[in-house]
C-alpha positions as CSV (number, residue, x, y, z in Angstrom):
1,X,-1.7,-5.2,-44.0
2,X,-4.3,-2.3,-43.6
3,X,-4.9,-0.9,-40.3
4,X,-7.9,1.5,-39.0
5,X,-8.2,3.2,-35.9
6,X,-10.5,3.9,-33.7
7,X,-10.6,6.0,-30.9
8,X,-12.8,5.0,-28.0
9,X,-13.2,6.5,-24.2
10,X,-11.3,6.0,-21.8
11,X,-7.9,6.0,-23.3
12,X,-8.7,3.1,-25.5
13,X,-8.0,2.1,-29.2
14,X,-10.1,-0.4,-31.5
15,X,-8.1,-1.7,-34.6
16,X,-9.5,-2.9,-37.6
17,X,-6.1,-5.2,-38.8
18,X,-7.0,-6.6,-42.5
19,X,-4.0,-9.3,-43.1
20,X,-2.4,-9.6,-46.6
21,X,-3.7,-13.2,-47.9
22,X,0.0,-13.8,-48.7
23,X,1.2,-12.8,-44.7
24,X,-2.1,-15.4,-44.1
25,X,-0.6,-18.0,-45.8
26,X,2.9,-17.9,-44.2
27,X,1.3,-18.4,-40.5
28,X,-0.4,-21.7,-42.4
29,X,2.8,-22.5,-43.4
30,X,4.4,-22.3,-39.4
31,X,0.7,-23.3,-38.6
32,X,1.3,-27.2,-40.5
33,X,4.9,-27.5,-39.1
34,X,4.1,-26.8,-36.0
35,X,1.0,-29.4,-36.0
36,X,3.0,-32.7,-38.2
37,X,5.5,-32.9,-35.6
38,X,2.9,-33.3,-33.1
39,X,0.4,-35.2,-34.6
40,X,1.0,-39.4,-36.8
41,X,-0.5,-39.2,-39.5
42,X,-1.0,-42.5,-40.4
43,X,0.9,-43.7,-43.7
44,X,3.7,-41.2,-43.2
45,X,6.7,-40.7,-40.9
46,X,5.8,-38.5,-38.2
47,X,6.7,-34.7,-39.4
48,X,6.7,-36.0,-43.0
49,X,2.8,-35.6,-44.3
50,X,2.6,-33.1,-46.5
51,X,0.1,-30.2,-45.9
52,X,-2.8,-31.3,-47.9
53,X,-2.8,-34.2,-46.0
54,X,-2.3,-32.7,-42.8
55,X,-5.3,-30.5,-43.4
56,X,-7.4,-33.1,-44.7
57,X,-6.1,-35.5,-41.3
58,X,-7.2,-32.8,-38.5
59,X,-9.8,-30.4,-40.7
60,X,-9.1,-27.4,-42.1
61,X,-10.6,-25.6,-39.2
62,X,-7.8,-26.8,-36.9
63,X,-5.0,-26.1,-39.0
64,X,-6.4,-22.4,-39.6
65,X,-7.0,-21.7,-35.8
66,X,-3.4,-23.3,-35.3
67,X,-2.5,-20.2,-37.9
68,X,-4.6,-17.8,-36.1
69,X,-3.1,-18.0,-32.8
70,X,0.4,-17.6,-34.3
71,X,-0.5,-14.9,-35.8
72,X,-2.8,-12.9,-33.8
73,X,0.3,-11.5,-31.5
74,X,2.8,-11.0,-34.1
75,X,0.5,-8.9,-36.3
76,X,-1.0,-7.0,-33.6
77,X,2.2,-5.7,-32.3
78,X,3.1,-4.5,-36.2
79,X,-0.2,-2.9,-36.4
80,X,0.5,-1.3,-33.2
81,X,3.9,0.1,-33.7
82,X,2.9,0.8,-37.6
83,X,-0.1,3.1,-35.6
84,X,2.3,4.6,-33.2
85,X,0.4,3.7,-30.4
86,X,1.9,4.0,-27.1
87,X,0.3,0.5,-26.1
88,X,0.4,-1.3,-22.5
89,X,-1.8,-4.1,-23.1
90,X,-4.2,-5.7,-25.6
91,X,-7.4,-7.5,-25.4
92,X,-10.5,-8.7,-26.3
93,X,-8.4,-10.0,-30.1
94,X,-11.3,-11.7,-32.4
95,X,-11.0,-12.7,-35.8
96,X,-14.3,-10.2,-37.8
97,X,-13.9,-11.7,-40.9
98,X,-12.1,-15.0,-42.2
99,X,-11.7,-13.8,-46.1
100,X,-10.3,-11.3,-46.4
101,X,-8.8,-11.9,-42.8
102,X,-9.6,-9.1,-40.4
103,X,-8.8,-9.2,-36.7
104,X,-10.4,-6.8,-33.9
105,X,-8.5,-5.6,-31.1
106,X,-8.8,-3.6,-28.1
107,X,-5.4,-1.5,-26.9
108,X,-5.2,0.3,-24.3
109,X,-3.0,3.1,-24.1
110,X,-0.3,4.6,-21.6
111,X,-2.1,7.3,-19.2
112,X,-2.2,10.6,-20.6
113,X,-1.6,13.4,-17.0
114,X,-2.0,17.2,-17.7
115,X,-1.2,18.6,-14.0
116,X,-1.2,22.5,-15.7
117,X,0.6,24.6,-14.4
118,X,0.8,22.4,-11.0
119,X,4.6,25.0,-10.2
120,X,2.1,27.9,-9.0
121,X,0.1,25.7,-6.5
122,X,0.3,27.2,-3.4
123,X,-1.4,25.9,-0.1
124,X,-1.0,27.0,3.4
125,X,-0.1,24.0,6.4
126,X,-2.3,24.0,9.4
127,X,0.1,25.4,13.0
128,X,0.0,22.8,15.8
129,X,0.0,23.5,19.2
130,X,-0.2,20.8,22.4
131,X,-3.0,20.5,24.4
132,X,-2.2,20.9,28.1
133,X,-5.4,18.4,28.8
134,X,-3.6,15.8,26.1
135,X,-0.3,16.3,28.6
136,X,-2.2,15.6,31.6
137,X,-4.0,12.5,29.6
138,X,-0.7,11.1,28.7
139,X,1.1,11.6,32.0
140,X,-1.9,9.2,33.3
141,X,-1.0,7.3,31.1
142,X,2.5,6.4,32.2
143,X,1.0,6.4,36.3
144,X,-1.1,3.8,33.9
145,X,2.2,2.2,32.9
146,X,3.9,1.8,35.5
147,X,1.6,1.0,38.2
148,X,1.6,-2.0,40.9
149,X,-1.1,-4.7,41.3
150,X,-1.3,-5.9,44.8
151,X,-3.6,-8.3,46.0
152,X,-6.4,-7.3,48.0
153,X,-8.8,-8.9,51.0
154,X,-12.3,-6.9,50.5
155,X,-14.9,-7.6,47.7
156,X,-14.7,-7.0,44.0
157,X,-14.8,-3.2,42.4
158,X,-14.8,-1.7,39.2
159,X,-11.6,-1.7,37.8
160,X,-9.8,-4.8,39.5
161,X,-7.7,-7.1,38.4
162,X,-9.8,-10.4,38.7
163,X,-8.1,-14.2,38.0
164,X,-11.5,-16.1,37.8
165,X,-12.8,-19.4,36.9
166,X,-16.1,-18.3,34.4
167,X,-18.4,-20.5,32.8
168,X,-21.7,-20.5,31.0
169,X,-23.7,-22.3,28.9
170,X,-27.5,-21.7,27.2
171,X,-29.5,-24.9,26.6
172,X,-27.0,-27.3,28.0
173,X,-24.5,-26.3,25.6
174,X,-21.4,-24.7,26.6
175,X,-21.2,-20.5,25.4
176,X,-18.3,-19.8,27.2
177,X,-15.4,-21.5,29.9
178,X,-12.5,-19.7,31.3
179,X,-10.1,-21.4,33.7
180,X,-8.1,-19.6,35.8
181,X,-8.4,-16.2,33.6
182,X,-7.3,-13.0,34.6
183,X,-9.1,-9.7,33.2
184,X,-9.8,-6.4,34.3
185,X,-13.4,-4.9,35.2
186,X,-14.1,-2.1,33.5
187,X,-17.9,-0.8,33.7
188,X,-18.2,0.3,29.9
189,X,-16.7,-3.3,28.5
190,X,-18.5,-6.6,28.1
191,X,-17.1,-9.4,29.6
192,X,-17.8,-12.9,27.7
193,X,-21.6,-11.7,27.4
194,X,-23.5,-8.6,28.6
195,X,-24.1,-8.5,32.7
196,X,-21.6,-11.0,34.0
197,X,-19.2,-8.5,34.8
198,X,-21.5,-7.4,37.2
199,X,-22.9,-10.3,38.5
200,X,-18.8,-10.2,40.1
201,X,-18.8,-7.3,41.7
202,X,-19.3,-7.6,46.0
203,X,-17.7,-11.2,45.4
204,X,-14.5,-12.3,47.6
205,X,-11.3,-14.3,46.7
206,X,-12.6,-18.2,47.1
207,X,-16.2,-17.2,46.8
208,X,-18.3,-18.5,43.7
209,X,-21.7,-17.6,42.3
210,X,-24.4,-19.1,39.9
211,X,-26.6,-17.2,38.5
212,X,-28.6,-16.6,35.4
213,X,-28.4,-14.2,32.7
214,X,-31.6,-13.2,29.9
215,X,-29.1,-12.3,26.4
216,X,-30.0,-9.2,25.1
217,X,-32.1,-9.9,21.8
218,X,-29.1,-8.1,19.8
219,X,-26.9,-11.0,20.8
220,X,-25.5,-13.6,18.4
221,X,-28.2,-14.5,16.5
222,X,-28.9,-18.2,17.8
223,X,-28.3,-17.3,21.7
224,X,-30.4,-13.9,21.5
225,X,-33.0,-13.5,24.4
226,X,-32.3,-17.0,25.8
227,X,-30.9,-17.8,29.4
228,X,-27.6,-18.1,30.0
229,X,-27.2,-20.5,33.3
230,X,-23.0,-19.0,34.3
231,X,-20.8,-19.8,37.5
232,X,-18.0,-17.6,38.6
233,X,-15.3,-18.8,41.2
234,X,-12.6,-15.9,42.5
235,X,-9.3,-17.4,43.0
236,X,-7.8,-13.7,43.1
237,X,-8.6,-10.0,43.4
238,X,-5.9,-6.9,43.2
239,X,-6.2,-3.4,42.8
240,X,-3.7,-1.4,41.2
241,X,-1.9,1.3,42.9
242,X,-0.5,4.4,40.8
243,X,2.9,5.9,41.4
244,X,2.5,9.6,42.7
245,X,3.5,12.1,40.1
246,X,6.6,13.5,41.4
247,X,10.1,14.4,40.8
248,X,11.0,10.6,42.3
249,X,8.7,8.9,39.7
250,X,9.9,10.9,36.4
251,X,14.1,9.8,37.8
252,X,12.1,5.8,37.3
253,X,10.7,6.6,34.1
254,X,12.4,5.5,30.5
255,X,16.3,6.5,31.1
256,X,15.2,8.8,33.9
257,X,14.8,12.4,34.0
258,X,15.9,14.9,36.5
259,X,12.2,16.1,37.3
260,X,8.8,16.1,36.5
261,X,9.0,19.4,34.9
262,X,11.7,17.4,32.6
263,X,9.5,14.6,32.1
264,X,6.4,16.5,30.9
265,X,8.7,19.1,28.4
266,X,9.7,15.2,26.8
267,X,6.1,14.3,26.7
268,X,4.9,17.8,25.1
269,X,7.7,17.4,23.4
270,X,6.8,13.8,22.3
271,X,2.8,15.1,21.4
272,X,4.2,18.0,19.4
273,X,6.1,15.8,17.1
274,X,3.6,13.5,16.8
275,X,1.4,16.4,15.9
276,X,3.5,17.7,13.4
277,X,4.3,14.0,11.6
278,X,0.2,14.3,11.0
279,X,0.0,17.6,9.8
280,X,2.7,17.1,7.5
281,X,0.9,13.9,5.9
282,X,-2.9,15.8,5.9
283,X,-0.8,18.8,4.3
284,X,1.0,16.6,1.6
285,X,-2.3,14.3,1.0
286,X,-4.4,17.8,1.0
287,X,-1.8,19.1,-1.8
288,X,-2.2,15.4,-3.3
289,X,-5.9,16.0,-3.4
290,X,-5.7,19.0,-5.1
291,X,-3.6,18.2,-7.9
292,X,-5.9,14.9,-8.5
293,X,-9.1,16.8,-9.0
294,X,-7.7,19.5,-11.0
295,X,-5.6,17.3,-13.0
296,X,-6.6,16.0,-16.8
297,X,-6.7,12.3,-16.8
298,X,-7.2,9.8,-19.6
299,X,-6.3,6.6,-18.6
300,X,-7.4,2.8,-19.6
301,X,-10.4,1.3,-17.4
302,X,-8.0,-1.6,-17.2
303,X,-5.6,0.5,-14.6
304,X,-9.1,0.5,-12.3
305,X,-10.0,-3.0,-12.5
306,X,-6.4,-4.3,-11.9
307,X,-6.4,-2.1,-8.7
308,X,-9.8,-3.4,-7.8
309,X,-8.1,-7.0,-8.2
310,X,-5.5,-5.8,-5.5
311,X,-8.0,-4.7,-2.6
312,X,-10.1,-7.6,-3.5
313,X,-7.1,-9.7,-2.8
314,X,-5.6,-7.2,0.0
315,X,-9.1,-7.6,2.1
316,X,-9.0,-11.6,1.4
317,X,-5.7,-12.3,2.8
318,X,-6.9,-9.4,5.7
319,X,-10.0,-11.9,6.4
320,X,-7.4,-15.2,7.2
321,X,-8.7,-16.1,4.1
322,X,-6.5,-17.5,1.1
323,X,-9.5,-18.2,-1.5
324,X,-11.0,-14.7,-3.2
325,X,-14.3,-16.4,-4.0
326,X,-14.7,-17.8,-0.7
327,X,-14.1,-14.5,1.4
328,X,-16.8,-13.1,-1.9
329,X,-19.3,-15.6,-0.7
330,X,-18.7,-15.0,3.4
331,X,-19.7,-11.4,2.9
332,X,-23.2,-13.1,0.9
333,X,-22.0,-10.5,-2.1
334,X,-21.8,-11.7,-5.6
335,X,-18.3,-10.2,-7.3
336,X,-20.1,-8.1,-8.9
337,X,-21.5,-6.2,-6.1
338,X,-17.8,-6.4,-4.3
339,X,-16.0,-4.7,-7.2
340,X,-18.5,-2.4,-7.4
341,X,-18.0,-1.6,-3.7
342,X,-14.3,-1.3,-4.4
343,X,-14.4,0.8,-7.4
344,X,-14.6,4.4,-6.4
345,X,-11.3,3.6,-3.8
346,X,-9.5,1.9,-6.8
347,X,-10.1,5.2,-9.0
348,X,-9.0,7.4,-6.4
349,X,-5.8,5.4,-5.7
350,X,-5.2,5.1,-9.8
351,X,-6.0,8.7,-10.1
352,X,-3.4,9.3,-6.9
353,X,-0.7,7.1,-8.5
354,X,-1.1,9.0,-11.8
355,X,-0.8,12.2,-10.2
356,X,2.7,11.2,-8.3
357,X,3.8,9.3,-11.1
358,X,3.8,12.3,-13.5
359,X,5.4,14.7,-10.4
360,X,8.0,12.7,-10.1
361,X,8.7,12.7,-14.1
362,X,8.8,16.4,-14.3
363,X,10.8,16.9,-11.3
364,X,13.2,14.1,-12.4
365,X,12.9,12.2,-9.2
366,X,14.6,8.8,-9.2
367,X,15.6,6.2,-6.8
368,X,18.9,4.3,-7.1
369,X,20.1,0.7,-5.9
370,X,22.4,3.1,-3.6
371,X,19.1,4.6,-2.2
372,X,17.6,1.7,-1.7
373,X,20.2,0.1,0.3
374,X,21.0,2.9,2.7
375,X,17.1,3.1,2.9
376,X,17.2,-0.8,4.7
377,X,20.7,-0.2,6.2
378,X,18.5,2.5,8.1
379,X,15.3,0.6,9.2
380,X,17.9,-2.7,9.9
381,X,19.8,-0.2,12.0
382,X,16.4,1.3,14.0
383,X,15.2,-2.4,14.6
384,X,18.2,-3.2,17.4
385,X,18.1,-7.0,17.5
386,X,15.8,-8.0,14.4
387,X,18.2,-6.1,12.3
388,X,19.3,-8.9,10.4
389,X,15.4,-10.3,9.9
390,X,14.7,-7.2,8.5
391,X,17.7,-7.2,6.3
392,X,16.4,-10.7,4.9
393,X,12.8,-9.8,4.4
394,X,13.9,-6.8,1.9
395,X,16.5,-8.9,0.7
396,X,14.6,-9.8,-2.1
397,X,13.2,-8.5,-5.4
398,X,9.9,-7.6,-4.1
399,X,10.9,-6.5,-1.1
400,X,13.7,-3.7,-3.1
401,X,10.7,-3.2,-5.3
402,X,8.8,-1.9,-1.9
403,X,11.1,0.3,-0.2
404,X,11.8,1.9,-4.1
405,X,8.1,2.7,-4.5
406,X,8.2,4.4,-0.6
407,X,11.4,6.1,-1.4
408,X,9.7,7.8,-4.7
409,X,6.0,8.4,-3.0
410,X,8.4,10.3,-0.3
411,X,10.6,12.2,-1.9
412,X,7.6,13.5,-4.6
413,X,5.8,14.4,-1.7
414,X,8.7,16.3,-0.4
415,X,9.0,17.9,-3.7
416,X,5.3,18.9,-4.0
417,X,5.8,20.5,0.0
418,X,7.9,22.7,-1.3
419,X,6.0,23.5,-4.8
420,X,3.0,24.4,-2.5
421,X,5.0,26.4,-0.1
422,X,7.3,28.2,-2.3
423,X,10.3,26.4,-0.9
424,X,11.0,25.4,-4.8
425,X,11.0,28.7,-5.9
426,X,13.0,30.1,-3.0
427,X,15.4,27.1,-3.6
428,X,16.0,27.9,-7.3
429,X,16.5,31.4,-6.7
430,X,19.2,30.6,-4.3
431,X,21.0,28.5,-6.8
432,X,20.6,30.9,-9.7
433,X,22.1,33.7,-7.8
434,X,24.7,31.2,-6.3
435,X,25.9,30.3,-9.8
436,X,26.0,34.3,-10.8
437,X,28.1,34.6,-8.0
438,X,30.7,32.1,-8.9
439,X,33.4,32.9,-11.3
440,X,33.8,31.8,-15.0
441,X,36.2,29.4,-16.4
442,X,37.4,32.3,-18.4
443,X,37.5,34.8,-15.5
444,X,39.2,32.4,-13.3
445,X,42.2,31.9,-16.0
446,X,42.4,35.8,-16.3
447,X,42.6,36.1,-12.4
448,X,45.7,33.5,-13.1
449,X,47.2,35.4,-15.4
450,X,46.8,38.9,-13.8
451,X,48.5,37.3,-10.4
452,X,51.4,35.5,-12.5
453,X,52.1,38.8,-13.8
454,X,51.8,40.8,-10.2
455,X,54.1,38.2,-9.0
456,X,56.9,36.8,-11.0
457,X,58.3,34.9,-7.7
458,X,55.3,32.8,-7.7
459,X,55.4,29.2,-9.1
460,X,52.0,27.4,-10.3
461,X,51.6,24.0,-9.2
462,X,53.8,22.4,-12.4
463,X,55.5,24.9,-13.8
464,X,59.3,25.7,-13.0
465,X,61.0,28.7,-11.7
């Protein structure tokens, strides 16, 4: 067998695989008993025509494409290994030239990541501080939260609670019909279509109105501009009513606090962290970032279209939809067009994955069974009462497969943290000067000896007086 190489872009190989007529003919040979056990042949046994006959039965072409396709994989993966490639999948295999026989094959080849020297990146992360306006906004939040609605005897206002019977229809044909619906009125939200919210306000609990509405010509495209003939009936009307913000309201909020000084440290205290959790992830991505445009990639375009493969199917099954060329069609896109959408995300993310992959091989980070396990011993434990659901839907293979590749994007990321802020370096020192510190096996055994000889009353753990 005589192999050529060619190197193509892209971290791709072509081979040029000429097979030995002799290794040609031992794949006919599997090729014809393979093809009599399947096939009568009539005047023989079945498996008992000989080969000339078996050729001359089905046609030659059928007993050398029977060869073909035995061979094809075997021989490629000798030429591969014979080439020292560093292969992770083959395609595009056609046959060149049938005499002498010479297959073509496509290999692509496992990613090749240069980081540099990625140990010297340093980057700074951005100080947060809490917004007294975002502590005022999220105090109103919990009046919001735990507020009263109480039914009221005067006309409808912005910002009631309204249970209503509403109704509409354009041409005869019903648009809309609510019974018995309760929503809120809020001035900058449509309700059902634009203007009936309005058409509401001034009205009184067992009043009703018709009325009709011109849709806006930006409405769905059949019903645009038309008249919308809608009735309203109020069966209810409340207004809410907000807790005062006092010490008396924080002691009935969550598991009570002494004050509402308390209450607002926690909910500072509550914004900071949030804060902080997003920092840390735009500092870690940022770092991320860095190291995937200054990296040197080479990697196959087949790592691209496979991850365009998983966002086509991610936004399918997003859509409700279980058929990939029926969502395709929905958006009135050809495939093409989608995956040419899709491809500059699916290099980033390939480009990402690369970049972490290769961290986490120069830092020797790994994840055990053991780490795994504690990992959905921990989320079980933080879901209360779904604890055991959440133990069955990790439970299996893909779900240990998940947690694993979250445990190894999180602790690389922890690793580059402290690459970027010197933490690493800091860390290593402190171990290096921790191990200078500790004694030698040899000094330790001369301290023994030096303290046996001091004290001759002393008896070693062993040893006899």
């Amino acid at each position: 067998m005589n192999v050529s190489t060619e190197k193509l872009a892209d971290g791709q190989v072509s081979l040029a695989i000429e097979v030995d007529p002799k290794q040609v003919e031992l794949f006919r040979q599997r090729a014809y008993k393979r093809l009599v056990q399947r096939f009568n042949i009539p005047g023989f046994r079945k498996g008992k025509a000989p080969m000339a006959i078996v050729e001359r039965h089905l046609g030659k072409e059928v007993l050398q494409q029977e060869a073909i396709d035995l061979l094809v994989p075997e021989v490629t993966n000798e030429a591969i290994k014979e080439q020292g490639l560093d292969a992770i999948d083959v395609s595009d295999v056609e046959v060149d030239q049938e005499e002498p026989l010479i297959l073509k094959a496509i290999v692509s080849l496992r990613p090749i990541v240069d980081l540099g020297d990625y140990k010297s990146l340093r980057m700074e992360r951005a100080s947060v501080s809490v917004d007294e306006a975002e502590v005022d906004k999220e105090m109103e939040a919990l009046r919001q939260r735990y507020a009263v609605q109480e039914p009221v005897d005067r006309p409808v206002q912005w910002g009631d609670i309204v249970r209503a019977d509403l109704s509409g229809t354009v041409d005869g044909r019903p648009v809309f019909s609510e019974e018995d619906t309760q929503f809120r009125l809020h001035e900058d939200q449509t309700l059902m279509v634009p203007g009936l919210a309005e058409k509401l306000i001034g009205l009184k609990k067992g009043e009703s109105n018709q009325f009709s509405i011109t849709l806006p010509d930006d409405f769905r495209r059949n019903l645009a501009g038309k008249e919308c003939e809608c009735s309203a009936l109020i069966h209810e009307v409340k207004e809410e009513k907000l807790p005062e913000l006092n010490d008396g309201f924080a002691r009935e909020v969550g598991e009570g606090f002494s004050d509402l000084k308390a209450l607002r440290e926690r909910v500072n205290d509550n914004l900071k962290q949030d804060l902080e959790a997003e920092a840390n992830s735009a500092f870690s991505n940022s770092i991320v970032e860095n190291l995937v445009d200054t990296a040197q990639m080479e990697y196959p375009e087949l790592l691209v279209e496979q991850e365009i493969d998983r966002l086509l199917q991610d936004q399918t099954s997003s859509s409700g939809q279980a058929d990939v060329e029926r969502y395709v069609e929905q958006l009135g896109k050809t495939q093409e067009e989608l995956r040419g959408d899709l491809r500059p995300e699916a290099e980033r993310r390939v480009r990402r994955t690369l970049v972490l992959s290769k961290v986490a091989e120069l830092e020797g980070i790994a994840i055990t069974h053991e780490d795994i396990d504690e990992e959905i011993d921990r989320i079980a434990m933080s879901a209360g009462a779904q604890g055991e659901q959440i133990k069955m839907l990790f439970g299996s293979q893909a779900g240990h497969d998940a947690i694993g590749r979250t445990l190894l994007s999180r602790k690389t990321l922890d690793a580059l943290v402290a690459v970027a802020t010197g933490q690493a370096e800091t860390g290593a020192a402190e171990a290096a000067a921790a191990a200078a510190e500790e004694p030698t096996q040899a000094e330790v055994e001369t301290t023994k000896r030096r303290t046996r000889r001091k004290s001759p009353e002393t008896t070693e753990v062993g040893e006899t007086s």
